[in-house]
N, C-alpha and C positions, 0 to 999 in steps of 0.2 A: 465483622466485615473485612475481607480481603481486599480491596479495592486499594493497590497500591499507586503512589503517586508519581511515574516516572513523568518525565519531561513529556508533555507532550509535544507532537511536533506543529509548526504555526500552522502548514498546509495538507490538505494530502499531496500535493505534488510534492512537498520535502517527505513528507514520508516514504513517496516510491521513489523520489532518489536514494533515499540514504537506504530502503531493501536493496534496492538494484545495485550501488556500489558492493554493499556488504556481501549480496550473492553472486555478482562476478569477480570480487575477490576470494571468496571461500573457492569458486568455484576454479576459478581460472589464473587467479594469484594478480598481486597486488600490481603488476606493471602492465598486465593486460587488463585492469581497470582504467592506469592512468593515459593510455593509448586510447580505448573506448569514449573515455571524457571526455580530451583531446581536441577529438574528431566529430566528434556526436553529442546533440544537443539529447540531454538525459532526461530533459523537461517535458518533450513528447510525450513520454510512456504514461503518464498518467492521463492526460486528455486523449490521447492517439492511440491507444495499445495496437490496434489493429495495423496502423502502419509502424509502429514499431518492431512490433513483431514480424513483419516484412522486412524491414531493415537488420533484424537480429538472420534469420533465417540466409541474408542475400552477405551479410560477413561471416556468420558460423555453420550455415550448411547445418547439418544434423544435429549437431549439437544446440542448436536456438532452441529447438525443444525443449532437451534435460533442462536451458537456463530458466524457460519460460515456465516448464515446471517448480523450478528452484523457488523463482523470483515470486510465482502466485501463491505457492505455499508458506513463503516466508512473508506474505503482507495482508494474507488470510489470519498468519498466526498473532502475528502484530494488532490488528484490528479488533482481535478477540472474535472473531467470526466462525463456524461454526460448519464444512459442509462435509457431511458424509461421503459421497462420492464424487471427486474431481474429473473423475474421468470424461463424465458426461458434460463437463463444459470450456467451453472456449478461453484461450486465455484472455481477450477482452471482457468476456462476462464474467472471468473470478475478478478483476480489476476492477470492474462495477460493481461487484458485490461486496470487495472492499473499501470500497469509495462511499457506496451508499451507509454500509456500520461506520466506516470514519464518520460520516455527517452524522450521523445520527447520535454518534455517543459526544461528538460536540455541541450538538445541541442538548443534546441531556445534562453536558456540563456545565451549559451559559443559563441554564434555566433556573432561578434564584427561589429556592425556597423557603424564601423570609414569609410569603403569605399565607405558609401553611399555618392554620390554628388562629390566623389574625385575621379577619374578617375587613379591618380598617373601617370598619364605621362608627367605634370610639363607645359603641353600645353595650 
């Protein structure tokens, strides 16, 4: 079994912040992180993609694309998720579809398999 055990993170909203720092620093270097942070509440992007992504768009113009690419691809990859062609979808629908594997594999984690093989009826 491969299943290694990093940190998980408590929220998906800590999740997409800490892609979203990590890919606007790869992408744009660490002091146009710490200006972005700043200024802008980072907490949106996982409830709100859609207007964040309006708000990326109305500061970087052309470029909120490559990030919004960056950023879905790198929380796709995070979540263990899984899609053949990105093309065909919106960057609030890849943030949904990361959100949704995040819950899902949290709830696969909190589900206690002590009842397996144990009946509990002492019979």
């Amino acid at each position: 079994m491969s299943s290694s055990r990093l940190k998980t993170p408590a929220s998906f909203e800590d999740l997409v912040q800490s892609t979203f720092s990590e890919s606007v620093s790869n992408m744009l270097g660490q002091e146009t992180w710490k200006a972005i942070s700043f200024y802008f509440d980072v907490s949106i992007l996982a409830n709100e993609p859609e207007i964040f992504a309006g708000v990326l768009e109305r500061i970087f113009g052309g470029t909120a694309k490559a990030l919004e690419k960056i950023i879905s691809e790198t929380l796709i990859a995070k979540v263990g998720a899984s899609i053949e062609k990105r093309e065909g979808y919106s960057f609030h629908s890849l943030i949904m579809i990361a959100k949704a594997k995040f819950l899902s594999s949290v709830s696969n984690m909190t589900r206690s398999p002590a009842g397996l093989g144990n009946t509990g009826s002492g019979q």
